[in-house]
Jmol script that loads the backbone (N, CA, C; Angstrom):
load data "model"
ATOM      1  N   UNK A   1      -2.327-123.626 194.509  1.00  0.00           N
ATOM      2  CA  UNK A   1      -3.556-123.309 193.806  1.00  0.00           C
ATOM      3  C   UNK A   1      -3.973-121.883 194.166  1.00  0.00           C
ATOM      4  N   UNK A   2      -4.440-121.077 193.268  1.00  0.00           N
ATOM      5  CA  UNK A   2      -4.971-119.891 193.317  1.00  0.00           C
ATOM      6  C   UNK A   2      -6.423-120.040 193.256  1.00  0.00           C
ATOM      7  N   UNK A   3      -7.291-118.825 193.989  1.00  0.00           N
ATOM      8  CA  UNK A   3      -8.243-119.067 193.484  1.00  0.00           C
ATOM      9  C   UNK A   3      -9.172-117.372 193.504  1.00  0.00           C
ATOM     10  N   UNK A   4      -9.493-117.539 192.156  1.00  0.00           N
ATOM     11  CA  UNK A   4      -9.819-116.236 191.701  1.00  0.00           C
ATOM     12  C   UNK A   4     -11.124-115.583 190.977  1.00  0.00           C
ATOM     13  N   UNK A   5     -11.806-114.737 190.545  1.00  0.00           N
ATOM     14  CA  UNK A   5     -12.807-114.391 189.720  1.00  0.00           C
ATOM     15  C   UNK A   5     -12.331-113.655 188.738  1.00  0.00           C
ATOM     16  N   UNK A   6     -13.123-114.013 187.753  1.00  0.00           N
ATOM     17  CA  UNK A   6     -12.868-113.329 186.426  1.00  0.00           C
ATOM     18  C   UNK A   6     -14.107-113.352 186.047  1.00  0.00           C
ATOM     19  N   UNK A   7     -13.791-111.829 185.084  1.00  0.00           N
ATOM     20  CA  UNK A   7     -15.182-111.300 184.410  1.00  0.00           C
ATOM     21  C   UNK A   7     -15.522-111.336 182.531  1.00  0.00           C
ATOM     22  N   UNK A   8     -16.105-112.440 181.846  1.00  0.00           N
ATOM     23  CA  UNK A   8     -15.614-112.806 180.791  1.00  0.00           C
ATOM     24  C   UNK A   8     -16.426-111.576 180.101  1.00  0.00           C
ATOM     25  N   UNK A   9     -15.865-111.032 178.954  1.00  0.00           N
ATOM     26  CA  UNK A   9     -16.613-110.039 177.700  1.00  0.00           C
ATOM     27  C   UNK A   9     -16.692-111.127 176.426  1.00  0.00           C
ATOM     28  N   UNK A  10     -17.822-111.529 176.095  1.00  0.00           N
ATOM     29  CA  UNK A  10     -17.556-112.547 174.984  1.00  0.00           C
ATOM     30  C   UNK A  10     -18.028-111.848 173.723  1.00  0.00           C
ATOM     31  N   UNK A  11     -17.555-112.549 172.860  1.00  0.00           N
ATOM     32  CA  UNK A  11     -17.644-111.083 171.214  1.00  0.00           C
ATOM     33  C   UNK A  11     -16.522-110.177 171.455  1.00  0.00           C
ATOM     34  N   UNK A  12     -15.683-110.345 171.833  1.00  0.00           N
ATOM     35  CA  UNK A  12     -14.565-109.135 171.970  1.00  0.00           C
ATOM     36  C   UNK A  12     -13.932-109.599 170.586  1.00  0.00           C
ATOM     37  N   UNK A  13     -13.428-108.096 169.805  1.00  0.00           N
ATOM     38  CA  UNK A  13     -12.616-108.237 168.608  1.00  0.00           C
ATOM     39  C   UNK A  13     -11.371-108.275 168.939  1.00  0.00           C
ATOM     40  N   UNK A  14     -10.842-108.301 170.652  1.00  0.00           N
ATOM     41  CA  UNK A  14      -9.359-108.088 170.669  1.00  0.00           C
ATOM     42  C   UNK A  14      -9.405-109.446 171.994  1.00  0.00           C
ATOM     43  N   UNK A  15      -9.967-110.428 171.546  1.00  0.00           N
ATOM     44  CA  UNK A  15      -9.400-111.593 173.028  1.00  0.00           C
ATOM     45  C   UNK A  15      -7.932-111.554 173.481  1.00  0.00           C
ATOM     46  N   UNK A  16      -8.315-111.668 174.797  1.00  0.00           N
ATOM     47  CA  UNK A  16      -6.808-111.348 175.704  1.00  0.00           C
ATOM     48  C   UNK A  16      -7.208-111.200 177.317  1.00  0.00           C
ATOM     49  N   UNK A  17      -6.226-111.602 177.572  1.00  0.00           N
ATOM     50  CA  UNK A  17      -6.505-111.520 179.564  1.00  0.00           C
ATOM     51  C   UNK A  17      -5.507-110.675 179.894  1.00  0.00           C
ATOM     52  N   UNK A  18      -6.447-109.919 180.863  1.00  0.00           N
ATOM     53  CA  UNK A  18      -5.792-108.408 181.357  1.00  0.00           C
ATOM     54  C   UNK A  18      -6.879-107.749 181.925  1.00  0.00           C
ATOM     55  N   UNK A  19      -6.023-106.968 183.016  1.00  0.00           N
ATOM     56  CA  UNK A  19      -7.671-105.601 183.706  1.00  0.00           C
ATOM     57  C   UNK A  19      -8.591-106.253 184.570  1.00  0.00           C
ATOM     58  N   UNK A  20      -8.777-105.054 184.925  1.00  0.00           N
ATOM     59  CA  UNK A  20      -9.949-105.894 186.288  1.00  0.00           C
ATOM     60  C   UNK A  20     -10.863-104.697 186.355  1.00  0.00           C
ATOM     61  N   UNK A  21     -12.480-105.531 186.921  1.00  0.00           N
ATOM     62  CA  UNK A  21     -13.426-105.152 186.614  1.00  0.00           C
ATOM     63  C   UNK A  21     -14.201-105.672 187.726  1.00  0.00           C
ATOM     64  N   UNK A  22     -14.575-104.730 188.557  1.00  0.00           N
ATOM     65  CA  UNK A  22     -14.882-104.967 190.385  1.00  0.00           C
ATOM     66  C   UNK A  22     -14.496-106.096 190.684  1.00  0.00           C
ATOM     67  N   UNK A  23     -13.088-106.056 191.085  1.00  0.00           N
ATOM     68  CA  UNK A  23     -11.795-106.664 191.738  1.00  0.00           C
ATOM     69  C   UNK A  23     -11.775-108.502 190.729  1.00  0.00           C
ATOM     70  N   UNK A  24     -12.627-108.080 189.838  1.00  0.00           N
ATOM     71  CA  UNK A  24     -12.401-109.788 189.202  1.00  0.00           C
ATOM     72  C   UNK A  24     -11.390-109.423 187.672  1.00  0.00           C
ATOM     73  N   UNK A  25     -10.510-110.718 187.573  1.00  0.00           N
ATOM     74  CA  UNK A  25      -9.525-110.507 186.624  1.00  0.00           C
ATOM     75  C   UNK A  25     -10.654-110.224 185.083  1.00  0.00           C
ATOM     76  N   UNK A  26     -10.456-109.287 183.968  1.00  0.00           N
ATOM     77  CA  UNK A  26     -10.721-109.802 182.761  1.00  0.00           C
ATOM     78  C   UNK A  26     -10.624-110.492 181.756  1.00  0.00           C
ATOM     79  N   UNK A  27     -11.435-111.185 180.411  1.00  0.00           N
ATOM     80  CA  UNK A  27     -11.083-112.308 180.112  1.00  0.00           C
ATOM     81  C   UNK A  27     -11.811-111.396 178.817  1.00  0.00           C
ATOM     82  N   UNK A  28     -11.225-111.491 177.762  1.00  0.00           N
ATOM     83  CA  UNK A  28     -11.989-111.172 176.699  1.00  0.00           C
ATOM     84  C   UNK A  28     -11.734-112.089 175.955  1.00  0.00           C
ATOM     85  N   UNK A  29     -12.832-112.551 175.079  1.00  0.00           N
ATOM     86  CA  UNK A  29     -12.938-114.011 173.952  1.00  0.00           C
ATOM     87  C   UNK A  29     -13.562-113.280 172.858  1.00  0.00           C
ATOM     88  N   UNK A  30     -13.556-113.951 171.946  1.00  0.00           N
ATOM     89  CA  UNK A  30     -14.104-113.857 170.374  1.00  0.00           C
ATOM     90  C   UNK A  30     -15.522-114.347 170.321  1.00  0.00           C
ATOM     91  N   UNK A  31     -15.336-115.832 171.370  1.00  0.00           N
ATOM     92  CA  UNK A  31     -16.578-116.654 171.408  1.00  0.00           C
ATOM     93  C   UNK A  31     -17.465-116.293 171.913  1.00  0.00           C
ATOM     94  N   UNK A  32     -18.756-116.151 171.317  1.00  0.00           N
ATOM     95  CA  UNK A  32     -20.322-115.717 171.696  1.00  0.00           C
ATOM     96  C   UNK A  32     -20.744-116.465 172.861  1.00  0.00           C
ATOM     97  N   UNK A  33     -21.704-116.131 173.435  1.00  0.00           N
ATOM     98  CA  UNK A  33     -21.889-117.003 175.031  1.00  0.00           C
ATOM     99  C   UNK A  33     -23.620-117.771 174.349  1.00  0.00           C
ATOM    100  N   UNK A  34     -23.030-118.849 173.678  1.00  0.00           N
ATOM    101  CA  UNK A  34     -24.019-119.916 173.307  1.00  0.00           C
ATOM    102  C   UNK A  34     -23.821-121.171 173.712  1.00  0.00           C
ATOM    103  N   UNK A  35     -24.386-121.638 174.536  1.00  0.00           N
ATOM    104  CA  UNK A  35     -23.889-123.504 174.151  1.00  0.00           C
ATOM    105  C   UNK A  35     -22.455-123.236 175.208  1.00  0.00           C
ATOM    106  N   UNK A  36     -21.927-122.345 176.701  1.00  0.00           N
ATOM    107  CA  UNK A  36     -21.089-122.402 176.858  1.00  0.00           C
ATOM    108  C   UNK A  36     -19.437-122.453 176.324  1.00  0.00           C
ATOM    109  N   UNK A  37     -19.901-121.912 174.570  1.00  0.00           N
ATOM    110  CA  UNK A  37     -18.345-121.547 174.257  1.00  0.00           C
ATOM    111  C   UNK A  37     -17.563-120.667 175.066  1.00  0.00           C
ATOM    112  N   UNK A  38     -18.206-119.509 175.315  1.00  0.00           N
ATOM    113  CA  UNK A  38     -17.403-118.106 175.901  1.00  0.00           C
ATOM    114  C   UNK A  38     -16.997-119.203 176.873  1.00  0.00           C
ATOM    115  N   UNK A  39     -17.078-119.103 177.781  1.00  0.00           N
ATOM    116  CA  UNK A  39     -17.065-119.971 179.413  1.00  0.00           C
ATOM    117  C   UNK A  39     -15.706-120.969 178.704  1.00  0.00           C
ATOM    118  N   UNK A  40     -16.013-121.827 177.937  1.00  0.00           N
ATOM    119  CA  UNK A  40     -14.661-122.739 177.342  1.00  0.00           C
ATOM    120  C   UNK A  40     -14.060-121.939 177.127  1.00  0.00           C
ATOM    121  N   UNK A  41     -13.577-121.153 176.217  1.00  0.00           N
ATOM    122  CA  UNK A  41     -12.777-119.836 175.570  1.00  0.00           C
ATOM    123  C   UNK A  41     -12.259-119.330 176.313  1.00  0.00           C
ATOM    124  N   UNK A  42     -12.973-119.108 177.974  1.00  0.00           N
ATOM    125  CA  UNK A  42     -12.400-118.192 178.971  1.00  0.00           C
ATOM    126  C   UNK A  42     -11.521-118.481 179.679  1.00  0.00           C
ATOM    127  N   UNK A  43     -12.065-120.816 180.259  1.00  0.00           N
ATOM    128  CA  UNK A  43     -10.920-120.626 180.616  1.00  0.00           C
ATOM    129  C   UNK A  43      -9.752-121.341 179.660  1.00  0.00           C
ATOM    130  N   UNK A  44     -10.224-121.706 178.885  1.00  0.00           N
ATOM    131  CA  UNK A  44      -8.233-122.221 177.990  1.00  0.00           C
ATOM    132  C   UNK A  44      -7.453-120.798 177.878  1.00  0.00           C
ATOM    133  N   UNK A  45      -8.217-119.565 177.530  1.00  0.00           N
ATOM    134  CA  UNK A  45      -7.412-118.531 177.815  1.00  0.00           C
ATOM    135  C   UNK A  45      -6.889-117.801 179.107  1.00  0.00           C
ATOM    136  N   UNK A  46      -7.221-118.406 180.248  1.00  0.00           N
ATOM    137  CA  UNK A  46      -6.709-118.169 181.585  1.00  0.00           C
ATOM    138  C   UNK A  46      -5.727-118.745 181.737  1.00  0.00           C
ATOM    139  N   UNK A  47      -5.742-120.141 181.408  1.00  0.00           N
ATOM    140  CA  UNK A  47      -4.791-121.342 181.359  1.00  0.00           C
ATOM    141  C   UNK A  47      -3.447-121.165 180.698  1.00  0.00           C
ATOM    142  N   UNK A  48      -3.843-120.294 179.370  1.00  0.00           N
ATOM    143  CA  UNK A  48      -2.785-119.808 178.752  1.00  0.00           C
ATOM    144  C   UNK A  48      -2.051-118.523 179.048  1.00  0.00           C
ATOM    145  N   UNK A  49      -2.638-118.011 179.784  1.00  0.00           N
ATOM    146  CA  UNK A  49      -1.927-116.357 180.881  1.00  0.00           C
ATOM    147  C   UNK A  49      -1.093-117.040 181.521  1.00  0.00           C
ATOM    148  N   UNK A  50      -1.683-117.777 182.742  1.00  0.00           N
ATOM    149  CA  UNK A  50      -0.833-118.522 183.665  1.00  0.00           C
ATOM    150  C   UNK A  50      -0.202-119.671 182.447  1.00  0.00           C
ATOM    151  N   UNK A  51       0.385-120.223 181.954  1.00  0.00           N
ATOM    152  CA  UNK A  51       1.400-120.884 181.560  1.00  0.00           C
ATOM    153  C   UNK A  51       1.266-121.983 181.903  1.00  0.00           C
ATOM    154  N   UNK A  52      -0.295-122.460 182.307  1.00  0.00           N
ATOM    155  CA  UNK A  52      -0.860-123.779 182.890  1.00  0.00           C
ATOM    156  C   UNK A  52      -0.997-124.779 181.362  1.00  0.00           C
ATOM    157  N   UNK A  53      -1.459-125.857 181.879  1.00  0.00           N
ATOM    158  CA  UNK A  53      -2.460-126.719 180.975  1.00  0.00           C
ATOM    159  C   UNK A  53      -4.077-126.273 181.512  1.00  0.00           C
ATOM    160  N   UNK A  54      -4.951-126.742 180.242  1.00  0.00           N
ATOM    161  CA  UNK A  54      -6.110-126.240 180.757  1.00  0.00           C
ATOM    162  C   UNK A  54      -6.662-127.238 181.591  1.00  0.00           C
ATOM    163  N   UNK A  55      -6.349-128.276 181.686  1.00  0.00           N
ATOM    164  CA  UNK A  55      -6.689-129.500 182.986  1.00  0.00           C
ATOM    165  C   UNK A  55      -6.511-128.241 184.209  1.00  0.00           C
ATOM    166  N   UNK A  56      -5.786-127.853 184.363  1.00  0.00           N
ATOM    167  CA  UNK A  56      -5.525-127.136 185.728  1.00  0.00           C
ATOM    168  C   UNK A  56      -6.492-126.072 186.114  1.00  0.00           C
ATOM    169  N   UNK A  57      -7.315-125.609 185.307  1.00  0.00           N
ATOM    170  CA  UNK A  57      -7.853-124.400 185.454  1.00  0.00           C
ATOM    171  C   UNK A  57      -9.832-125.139 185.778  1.00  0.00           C
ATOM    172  N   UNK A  58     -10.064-125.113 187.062  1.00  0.00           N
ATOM    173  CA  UNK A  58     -11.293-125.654 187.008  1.00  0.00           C
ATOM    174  C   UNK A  58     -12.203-124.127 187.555  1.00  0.00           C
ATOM    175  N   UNK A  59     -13.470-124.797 186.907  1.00  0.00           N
ATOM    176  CA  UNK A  59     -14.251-123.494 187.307  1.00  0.00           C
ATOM    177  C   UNK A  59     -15.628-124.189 188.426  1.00  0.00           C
ATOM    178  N   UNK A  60     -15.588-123.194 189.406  1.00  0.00           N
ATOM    179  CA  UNK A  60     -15.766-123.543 190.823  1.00  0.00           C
ATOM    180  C   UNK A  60     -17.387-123.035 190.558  1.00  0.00           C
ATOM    181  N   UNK A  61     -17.608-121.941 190.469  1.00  0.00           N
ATOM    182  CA  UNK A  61     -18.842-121.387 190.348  1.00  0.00           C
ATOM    183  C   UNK A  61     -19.403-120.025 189.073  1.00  0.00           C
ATOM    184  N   UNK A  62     -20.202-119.494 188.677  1.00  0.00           N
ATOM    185  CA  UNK A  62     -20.690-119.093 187.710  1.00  0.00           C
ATOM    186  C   UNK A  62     -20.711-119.630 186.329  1.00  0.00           C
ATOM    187  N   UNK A  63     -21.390-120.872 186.176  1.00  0.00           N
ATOM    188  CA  UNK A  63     -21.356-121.732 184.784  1.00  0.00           C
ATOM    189  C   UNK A  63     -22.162-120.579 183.910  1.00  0.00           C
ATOM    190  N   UNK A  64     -23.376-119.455 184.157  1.00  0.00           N
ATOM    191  CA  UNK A  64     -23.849-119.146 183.229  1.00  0.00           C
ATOM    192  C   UNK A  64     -24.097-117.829 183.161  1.00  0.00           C
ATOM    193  N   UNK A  65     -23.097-117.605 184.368  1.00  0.00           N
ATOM    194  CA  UNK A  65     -22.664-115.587 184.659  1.00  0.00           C
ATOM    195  C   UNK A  65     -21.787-115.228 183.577  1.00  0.00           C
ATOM    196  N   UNK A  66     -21.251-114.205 183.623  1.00  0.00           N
ATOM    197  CA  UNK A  66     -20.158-113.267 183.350  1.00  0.00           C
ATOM    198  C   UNK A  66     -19.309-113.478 184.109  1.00  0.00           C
ATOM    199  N   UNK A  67     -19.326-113.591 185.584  1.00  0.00           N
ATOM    200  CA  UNK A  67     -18.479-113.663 186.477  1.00  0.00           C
ATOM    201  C   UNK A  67     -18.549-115.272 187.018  1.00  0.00           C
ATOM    202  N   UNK A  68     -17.153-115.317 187.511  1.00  0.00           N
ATOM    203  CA  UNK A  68     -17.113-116.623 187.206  1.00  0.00           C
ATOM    204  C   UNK A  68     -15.966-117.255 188.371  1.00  0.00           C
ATOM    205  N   UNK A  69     -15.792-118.044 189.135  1.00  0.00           N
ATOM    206  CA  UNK A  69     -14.815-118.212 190.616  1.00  0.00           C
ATOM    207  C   UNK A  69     -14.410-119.615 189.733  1.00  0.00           C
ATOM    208  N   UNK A  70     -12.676-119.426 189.209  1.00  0.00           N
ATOM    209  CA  UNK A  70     -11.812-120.085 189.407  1.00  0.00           C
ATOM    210  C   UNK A  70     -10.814-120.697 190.019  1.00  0.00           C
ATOM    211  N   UNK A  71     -10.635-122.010 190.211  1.00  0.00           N
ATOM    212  CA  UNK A  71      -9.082-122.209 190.717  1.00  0.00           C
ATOM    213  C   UNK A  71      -7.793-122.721 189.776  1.00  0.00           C
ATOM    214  N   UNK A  72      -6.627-122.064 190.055  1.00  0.00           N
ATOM    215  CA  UNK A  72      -5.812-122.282 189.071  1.00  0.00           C
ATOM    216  C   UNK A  72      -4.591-123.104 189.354  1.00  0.00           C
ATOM    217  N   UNK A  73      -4.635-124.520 189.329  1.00  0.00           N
ATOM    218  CA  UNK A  73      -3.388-124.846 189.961  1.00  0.00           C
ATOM    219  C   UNK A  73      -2.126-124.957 189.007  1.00  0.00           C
ATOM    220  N   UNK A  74      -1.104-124.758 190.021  1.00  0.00           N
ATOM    221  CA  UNK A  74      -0.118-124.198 189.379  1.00  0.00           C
ATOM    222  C   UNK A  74       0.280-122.287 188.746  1.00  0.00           C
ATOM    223  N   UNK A  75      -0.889-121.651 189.393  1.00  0.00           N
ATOM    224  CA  UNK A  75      -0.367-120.671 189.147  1.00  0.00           C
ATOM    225  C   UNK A  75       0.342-119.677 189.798  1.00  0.00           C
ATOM    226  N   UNK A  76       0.439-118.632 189.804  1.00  0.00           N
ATOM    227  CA  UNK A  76       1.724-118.121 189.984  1.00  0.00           C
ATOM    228  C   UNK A  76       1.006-116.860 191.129  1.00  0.00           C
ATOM    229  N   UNK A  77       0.886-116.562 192.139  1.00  0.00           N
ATOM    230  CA  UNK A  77       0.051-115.618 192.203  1.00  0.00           C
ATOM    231  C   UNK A  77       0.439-114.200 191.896  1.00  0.00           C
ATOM    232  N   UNK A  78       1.915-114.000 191.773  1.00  0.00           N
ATOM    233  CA  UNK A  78       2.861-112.504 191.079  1.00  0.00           C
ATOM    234  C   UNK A  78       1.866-112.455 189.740  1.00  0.00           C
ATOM    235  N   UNK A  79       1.649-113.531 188.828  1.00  0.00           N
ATOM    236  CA  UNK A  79       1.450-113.643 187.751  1.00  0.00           C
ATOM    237  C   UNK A  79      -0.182-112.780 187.450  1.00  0.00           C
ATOM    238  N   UNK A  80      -0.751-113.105 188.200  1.00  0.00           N
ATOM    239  CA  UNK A  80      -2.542-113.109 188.502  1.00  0.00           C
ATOM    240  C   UNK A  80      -2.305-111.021 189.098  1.00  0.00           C
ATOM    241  N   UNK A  81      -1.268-110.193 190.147  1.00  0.00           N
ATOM    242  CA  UNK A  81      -1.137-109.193 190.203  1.00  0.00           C
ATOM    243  C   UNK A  81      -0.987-108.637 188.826  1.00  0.00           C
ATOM    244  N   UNK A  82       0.231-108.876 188.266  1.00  0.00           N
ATOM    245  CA  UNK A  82       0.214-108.093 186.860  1.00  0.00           C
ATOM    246  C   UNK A  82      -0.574-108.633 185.854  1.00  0.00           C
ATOM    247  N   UNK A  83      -1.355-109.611 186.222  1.00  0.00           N
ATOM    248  CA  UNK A  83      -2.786-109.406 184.815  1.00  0.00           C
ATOM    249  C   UNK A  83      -3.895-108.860 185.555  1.00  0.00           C
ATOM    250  N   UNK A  84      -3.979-108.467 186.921  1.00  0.00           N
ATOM    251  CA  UNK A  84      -5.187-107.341 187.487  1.00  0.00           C
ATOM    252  C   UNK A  84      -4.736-106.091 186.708  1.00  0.00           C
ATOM    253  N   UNK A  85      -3.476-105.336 187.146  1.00  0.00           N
ATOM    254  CA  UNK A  85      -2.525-104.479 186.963  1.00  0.00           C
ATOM    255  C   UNK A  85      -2.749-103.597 185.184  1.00  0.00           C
ATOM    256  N   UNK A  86      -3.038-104.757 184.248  1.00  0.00           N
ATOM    257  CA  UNK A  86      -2.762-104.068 182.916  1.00  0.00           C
ATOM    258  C   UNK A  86      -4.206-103.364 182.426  1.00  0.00           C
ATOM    259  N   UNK A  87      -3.954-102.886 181.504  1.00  0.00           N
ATOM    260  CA  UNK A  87      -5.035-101.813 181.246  1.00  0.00           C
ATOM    261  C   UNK A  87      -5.837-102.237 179.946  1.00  0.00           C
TER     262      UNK A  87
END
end "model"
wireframe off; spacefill off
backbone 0.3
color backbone group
């Protein structure tokens, strides 16, 4: 199990995980932060970086931040360097 922060941008026209943003991974979604979509959106798309199911991806703390402390089991931690890494 990994366990990590990520910083979600919700309304992004280009969703995708990549980049880091004071040392937390980025998460960009489409989904508006209403009703906890972004937050859903953020992590099935974490889940889908790491090559997880989204069962695996639980979120530990920040239900109604931007920032947000995940754990990812089954992930890879090489995997989690090169998605800090991209630009």
């Amino acid at each position: 199990m990994v366990r990590f922060a990520i910083w979600v941008r919700p309304g992004s026209a280009r969703p995708g995980v990549g980049g880091e943003h004071d040392g937390a991974l980025v998460v960009r979604v489409s989904a508006r932060a209403v009703d906890g979509r972004a937050t859903a959106a953020a992590l099935a798309a974490v889940a889908a970086a790491f090559g997880v199911r989204r069962q695996a991806v639980t979120l530990v703390a920040g239900t109604t931040s931007r920032r947000k402390l995940l754990d990812v089991t089954g992930a890879d931690p090489a995997a989690l360097k090169r998605l800090l890494a991209q630009k």
